[in-house]
C-alpha positions as CSV (number, residue, x, y, z in Angstrom):
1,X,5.6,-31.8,-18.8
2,X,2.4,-29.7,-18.0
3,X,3.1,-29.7,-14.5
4,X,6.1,-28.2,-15.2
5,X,4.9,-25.7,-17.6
6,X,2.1,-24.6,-14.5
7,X,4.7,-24.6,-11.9
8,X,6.5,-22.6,-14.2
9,X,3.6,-19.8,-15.0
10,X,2.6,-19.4,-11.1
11,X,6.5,-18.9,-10.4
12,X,6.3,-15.8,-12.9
13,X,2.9,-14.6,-12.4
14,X,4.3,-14.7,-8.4
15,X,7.0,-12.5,-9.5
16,X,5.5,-10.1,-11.6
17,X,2.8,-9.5,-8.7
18,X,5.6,-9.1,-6.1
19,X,7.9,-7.3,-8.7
20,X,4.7,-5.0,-9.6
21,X,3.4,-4.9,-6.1
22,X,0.2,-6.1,-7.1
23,X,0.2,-8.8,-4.2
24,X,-0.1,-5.8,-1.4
25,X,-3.5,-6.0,-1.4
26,X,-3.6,-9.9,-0.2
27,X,-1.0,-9.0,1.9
28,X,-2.6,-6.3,3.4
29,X,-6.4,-8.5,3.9
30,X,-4.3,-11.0,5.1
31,X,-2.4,-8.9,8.0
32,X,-6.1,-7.2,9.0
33,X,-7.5,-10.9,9.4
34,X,-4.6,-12.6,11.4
35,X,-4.9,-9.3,13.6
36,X,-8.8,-8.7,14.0
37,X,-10.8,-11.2,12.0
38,X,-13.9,-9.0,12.1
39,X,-12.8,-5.9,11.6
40,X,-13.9,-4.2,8.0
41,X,-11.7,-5.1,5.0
42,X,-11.5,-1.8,2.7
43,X,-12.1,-3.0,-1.2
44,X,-8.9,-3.0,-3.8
45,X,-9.8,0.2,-4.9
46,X,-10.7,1.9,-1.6
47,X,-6.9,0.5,-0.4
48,X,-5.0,1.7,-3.9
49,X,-6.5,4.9,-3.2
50,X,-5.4,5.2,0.2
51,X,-2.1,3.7,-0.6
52,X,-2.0,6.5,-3.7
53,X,-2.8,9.7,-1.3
54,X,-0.3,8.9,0.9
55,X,2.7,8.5,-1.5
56,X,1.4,11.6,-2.5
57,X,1.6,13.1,1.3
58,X,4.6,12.2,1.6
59,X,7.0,11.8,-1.8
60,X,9.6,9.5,0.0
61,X,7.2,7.1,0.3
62,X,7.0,6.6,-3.9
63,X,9.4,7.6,-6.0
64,X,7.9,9.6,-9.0
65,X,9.2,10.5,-12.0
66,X,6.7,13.3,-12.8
């Protein structure tokens, strides 16, 4: 019964970081390590705000509201 009750929780904390795109950091450290293994990894917050200034560049690239 617990085991499924934890398989249960990591199938909706998956989706809600996929859903949120809260994963895109992994993703992203993962990509730079399968490509150069020792090339500089930039923090979460260095990468959101990187990720932020070019949706704001370029306003096809996030869809805002405001």
């Amino acid at each position: 019964m617990r085991s499924a009750l934890r398989r249960a929780a990591r199938g909706i904390r998956w989706y809600v970081r996929e859903l949120t795109d809260e994963s895109a950091h992994d993703r992203y450290v993962a990509h730079v390590r399968n490509d150069d293994p020792g090339a500089p990894v930039p923090s979460r917050r260095e990468f959101e705000r990187a990720r932020a200034d070019r949706q704001e560049e370029d306003p096809r690239q996030g869809f805002r509201c405001c």
